[in-house]
C-alpha positions as CSV (number, residue, x, y, z in Angstrom):
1,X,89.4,43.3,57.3
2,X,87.9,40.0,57.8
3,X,87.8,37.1,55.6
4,X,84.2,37.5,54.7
5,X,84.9,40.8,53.7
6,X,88.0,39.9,51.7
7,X,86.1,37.5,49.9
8,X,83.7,40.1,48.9
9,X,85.7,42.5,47.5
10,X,87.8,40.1,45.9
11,X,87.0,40.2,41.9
12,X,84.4,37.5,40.4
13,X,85.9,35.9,37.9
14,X,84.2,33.2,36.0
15,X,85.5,30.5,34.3
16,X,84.0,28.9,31.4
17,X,83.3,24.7,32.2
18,X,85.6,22.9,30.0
19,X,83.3,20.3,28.0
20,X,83.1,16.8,28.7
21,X,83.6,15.9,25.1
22,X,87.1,18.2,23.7
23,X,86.8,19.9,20.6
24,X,83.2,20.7,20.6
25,X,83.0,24.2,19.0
26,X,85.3,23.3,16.2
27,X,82.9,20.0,15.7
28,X,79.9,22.0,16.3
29,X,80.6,24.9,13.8
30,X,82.0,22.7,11.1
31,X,78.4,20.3,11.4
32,X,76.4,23.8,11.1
33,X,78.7,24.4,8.3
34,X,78.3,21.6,6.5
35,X,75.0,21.2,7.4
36,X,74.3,24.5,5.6
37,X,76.2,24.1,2.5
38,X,74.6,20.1,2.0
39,X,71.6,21.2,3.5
40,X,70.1,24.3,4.2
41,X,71.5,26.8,1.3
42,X,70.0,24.2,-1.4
43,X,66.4,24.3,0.2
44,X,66.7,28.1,0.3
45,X,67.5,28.4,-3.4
46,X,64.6,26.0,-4.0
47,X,62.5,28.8,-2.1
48,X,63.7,31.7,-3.6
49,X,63.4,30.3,-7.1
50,X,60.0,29.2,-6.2
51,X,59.2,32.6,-4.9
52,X,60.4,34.6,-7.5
53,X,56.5,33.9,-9.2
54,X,55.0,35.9,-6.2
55,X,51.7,34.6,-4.1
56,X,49.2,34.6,-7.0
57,X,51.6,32.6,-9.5
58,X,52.9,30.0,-7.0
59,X,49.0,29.1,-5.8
60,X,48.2,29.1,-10.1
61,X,51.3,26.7,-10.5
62,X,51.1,24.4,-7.4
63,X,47.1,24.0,-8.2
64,X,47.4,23.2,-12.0
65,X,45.1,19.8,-12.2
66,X,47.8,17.9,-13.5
67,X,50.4,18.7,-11.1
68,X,48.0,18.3,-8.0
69,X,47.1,14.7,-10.2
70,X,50.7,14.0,-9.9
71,X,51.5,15.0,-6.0
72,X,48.2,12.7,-5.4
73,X,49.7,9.7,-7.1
74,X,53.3,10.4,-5.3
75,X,51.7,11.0,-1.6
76,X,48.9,8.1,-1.9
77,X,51.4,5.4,-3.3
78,X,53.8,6.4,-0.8
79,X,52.0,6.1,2.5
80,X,50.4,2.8,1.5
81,X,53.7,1.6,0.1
82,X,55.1,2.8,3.5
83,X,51.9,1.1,5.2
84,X,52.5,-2.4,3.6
85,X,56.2,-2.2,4.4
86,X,55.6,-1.4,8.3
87,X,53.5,-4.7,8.7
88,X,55.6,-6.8,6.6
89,X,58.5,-5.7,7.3
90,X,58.2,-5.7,11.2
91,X,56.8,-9.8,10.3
92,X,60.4,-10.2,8.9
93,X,62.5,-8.6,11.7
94,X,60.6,-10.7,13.8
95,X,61.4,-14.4,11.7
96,X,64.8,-12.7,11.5
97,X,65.7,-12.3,14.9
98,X,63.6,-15.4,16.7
99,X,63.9,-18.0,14.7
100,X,66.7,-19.9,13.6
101,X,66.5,-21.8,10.0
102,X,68.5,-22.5,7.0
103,X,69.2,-20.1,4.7
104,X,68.7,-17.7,7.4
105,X,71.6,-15.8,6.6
106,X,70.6,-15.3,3.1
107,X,67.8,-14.3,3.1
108,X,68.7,-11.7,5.7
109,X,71.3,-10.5,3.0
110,X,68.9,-10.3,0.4
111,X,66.9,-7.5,2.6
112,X,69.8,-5.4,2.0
113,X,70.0,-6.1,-2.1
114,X,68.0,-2.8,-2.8
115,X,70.0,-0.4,-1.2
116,X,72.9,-1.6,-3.7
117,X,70.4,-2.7,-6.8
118,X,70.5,0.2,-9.2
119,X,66.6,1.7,-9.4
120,X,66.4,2.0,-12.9
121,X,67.3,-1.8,-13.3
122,X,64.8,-3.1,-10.3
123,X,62.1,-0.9,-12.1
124,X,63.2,-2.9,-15.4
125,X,62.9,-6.2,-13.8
126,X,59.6,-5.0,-11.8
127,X,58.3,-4.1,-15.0
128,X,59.1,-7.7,-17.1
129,X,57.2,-9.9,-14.1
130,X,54.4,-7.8,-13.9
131,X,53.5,-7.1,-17.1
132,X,50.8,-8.4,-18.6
133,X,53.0,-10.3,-20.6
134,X,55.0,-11.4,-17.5
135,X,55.7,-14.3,-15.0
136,X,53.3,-12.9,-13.1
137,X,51.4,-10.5,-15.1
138,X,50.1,-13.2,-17.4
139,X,48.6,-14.9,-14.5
140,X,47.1,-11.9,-13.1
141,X,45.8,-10.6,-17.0
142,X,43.0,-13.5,-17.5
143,X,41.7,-12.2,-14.2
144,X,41.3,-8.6,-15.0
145,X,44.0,-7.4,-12.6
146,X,46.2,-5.2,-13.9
147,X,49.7,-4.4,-11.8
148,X,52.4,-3.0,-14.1
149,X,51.3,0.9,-16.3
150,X,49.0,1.4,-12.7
151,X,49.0,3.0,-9.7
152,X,49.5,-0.1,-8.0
153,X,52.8,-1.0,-10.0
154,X,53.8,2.3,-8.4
155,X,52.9,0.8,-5.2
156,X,55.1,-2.5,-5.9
157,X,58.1,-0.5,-6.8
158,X,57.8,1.4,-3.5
159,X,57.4,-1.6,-1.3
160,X,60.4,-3.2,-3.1
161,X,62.8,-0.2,-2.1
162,X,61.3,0.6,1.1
163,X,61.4,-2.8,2.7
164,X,65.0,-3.0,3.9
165,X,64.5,0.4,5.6
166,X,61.7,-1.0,8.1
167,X,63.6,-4.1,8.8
168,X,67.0,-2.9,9.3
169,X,65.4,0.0,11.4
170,X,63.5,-2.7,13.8
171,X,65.8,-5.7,13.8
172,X,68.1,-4.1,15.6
173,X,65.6,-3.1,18.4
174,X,63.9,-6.1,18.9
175,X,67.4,-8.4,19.3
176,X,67.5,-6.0,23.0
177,X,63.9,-7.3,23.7
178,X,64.3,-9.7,26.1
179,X,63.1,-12.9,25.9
180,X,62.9,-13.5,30.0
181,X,60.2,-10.4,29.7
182,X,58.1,-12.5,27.2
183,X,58.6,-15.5,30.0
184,X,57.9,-13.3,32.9
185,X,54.3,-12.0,30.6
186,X,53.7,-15.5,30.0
187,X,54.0,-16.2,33.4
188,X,51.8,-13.9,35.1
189,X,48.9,-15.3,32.8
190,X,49.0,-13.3,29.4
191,X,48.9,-14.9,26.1
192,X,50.7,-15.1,22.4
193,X,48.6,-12.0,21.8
194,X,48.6,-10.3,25.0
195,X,52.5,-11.1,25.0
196,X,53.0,-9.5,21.5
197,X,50.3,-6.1,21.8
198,X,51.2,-5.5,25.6
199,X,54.8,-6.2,25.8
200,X,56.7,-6.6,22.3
201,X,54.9,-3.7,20.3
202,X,54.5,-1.1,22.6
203,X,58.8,-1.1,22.6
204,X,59.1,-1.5,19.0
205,X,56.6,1.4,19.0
206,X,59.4,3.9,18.3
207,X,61.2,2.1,16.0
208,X,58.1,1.2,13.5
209,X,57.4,5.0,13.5
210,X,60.8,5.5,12.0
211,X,60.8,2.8,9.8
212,X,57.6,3.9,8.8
213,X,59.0,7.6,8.2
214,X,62.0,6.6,6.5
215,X,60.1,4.0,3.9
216,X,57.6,7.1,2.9
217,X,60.5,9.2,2.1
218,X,62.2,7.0,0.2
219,X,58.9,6.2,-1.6
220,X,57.6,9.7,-2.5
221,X,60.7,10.8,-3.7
222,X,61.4,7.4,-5.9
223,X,61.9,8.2,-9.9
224,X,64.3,5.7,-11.5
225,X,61.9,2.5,-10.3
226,X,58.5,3.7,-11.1
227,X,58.9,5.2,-14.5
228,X,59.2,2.1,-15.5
229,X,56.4,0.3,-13.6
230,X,54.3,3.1,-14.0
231,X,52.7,3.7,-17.3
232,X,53.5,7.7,-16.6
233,X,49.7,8.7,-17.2
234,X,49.1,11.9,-16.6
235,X,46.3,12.6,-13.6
236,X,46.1,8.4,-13.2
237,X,49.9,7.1,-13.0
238,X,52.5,10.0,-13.7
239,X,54.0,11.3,-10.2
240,X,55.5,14.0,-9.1
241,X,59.5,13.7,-9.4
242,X,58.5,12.1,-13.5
243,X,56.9,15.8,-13.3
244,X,59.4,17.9,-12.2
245,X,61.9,16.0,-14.7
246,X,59.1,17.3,-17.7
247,X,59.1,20.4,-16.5
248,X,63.0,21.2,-16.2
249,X,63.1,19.1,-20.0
250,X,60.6,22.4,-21.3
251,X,62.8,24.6,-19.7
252,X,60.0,25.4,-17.2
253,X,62.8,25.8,-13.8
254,X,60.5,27.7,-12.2
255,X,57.4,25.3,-12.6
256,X,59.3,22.4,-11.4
257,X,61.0,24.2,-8.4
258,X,56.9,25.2,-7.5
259,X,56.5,21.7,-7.8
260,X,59.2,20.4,-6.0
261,X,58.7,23.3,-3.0
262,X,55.3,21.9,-2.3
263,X,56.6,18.1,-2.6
264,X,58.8,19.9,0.6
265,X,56.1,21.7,2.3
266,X,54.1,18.2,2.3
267,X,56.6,15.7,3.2
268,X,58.1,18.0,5.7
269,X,54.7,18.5,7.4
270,X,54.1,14.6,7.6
271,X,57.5,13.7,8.8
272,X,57.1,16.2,11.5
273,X,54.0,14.5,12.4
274,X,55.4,11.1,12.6
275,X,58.2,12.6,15.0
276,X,55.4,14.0,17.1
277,X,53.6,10.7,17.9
278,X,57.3,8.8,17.6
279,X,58.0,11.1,21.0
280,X,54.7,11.0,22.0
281,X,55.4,7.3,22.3
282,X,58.4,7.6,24.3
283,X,57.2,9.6,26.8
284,X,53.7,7.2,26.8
285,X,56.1,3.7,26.9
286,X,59.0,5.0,29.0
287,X,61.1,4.0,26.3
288,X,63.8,5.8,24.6
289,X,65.3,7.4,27.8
């Protein structure tokens, strides 16, 4: 028999590739596992309890006037929130990573001082400055502005939590910006501006997207700052969590799990979005890879 032959008949057995990285299905199934018991079975219970009102009862509850008053204030104040925070924020990477000045370190400390402030006591202080009584309130009273029991003392509480979320998500991507790739723009002709919209932003792209993402999350899902700051109005400052708390206080579980499902269903739909265009701009930039 020749070889060829031999080789034929011989049986084919196959042997499983051992994995680069050792341990990978105990990791893997206790991450799904935990993943699921953090993650997943809570959202599920959310949805059942939700669903247990049928079609006709979760539209009737999820379009009451005052609850779609409420999701409208959370949503609204949270993108622009998020909005102000992106352009500020990136503004504050940027001091914080090219410039050199003192007090520098500081002030990049106090970025971080919301993550570890409790919320109730920032929406407490927010609250003293800007009402109308306040530092700042007072000044702002004779002129007919009114920030604090507003909509846009919602939006001042956001912006104050959000903040650190945009820097820290940028700063770190714009200290691997070169600066002999702003040079070699510079160079070749381009100005400040073309330097910045050309070369900077287009790599920060990505990163602003997240920062972005992560400050409207954050935001719409705030409670212990804005009950403060907001006046709690229903259909003109009460949002959506403040809500959910009144419900579950009447005993109402199923109204506030409605509530909270479509608070899901709306922030899960945007943040999906933001991913999109966030690879989009990978693939458009070539960064990311």
């Amino acid at each position: 028999m020749s070889v060829v032959a031999a080789t034929a008949l011989r049986p084919k057995w196959r042997f499983r590739q051992p994995s680069v990285i050792p341990g990978f299905g105990l990791t893997f199934g206790f991450t799904i596992t935990w993943f699921s018991l953090i993650i997943l079975i809570p959202l599920l219970g959310l949805a059942i309890r939700s669903a247990g009102l049928g079609p006709s009862g979760f539209w009737q509850a999820a379009t009451d006037p005052r609850v779609l008053g409420a999701l409208r204030v959370s949503f609204v104040t949270a993108i622009l929130a998020a909005l102000i925070n992106t352009v500020f924020g990136t503004l504050i990477a940027w001091v914080l990573v090219r410039y050199r000045f003192p007090g520098r370190r500081i002030f990049d400390a106090v970025i971080d001082l919301p993550f570890a402030l409790p919320t109730a006591v920032a929406g407490i202080a927010l609250t003293a400055i800007y009402a109308p009584n306040g530092t700042i309130g007072a000044l702002l009273t004779p002129l007919g502005w009114r920030i604090a029991y507003t909509p846009a003392g919602i939006v001042i509480a956001m912006i104050f939590i959000g903040l650190p979320f945009v820097v820290r998500t940028i700063q770190p991507i714009l200290e691997e910006v070169s600066h002999e790739v702003e040079e070699a723009s510079a160079t070749l002709g381009a100005n400040r501006f073309q330097t910045v919209t050309r070369v900077v932003l287009p790599s920060l792209t990505p990163a602003i997207l997240t920062g972005f993402a992560l400050a409207f999350a954050r935001g719409v899902g705030e409670f212990g700052s804005v009950i403060f700051i907001a006046g709690n109005i229903p259909y003109v400052s009460e949002i959506a969590p403040l809500l959910i708390f009144i419900r579950l206080q009447e005993y109402n579980y199923v109204g506030a799990t409605v509530i909270a499902t479509v608070m899901l269903l709306i922030s899960f739909a945007l943040l999906f979005a933001i991913n999109l265009i966030q690879a989009w701009s990978r693939r458009r930039y070539g960064y990311g890879h």
